[in-house]
C-alpha positions in Angstrom: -9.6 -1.4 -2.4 -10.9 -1.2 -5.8 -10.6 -4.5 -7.6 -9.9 -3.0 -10.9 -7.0 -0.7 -8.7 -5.6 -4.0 -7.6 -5.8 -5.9 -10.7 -3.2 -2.7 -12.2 -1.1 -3.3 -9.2 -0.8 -6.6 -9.3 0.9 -6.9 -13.2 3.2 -4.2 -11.8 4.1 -6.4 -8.5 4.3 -10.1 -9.9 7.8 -10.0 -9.4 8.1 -8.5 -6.1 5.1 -11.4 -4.6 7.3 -14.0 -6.2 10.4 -12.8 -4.3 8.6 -12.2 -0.8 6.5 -15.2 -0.6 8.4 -17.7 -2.5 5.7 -20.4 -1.2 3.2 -19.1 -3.9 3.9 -21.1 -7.4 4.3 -19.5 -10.9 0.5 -21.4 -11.2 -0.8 -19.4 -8.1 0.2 -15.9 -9.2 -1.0 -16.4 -12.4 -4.2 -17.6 -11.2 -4.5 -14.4 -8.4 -4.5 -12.4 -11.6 -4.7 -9.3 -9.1 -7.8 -10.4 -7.7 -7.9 -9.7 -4.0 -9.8 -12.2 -3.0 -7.9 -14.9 -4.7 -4.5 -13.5 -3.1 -5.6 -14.1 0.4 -6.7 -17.2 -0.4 -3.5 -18.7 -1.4 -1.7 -16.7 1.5 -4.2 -18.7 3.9 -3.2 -22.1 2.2 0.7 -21.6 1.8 1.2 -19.7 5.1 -1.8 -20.1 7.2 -2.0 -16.5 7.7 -5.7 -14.6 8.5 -7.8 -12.7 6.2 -6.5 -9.7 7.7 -3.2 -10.8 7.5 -3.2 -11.3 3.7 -5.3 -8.3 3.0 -2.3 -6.4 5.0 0.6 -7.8 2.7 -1.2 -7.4 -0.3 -1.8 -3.7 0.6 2.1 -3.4 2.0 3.5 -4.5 -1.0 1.5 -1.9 -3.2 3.6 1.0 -1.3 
């Protein structure tokens, strides 16, 4: 995915990340900012999940 496609998605789903994965701080979403790689890094701190695994929920909660 294009970082600049998932930067627009991501001030659009803020609200939906902070709902799903209440594990992930106001301080962590602001400091994903939409960037991919930042996103599966806190998903592989807070819930031990895989790269793939993160990269999957970041793309299943674009839809």
């Amino acid at each position: 995915m294009n970082s600049d496609i998932a930067e627009g998605k991501w001030r659009q789903l803020k609200g939906s990340v902070k709902a799903k994965w209440g594990k992930l701080t106001d301080d962590d979403i602001q400091q994903v900012d939409g960037n991919l790689d930042k996103f599966i890094g806190k998903m592989q701190e807070r819930y031990g999940m895989s790269r793939d695994e993160a990269e999957k929920e970041f793309n299943r909660i674009q839809d």
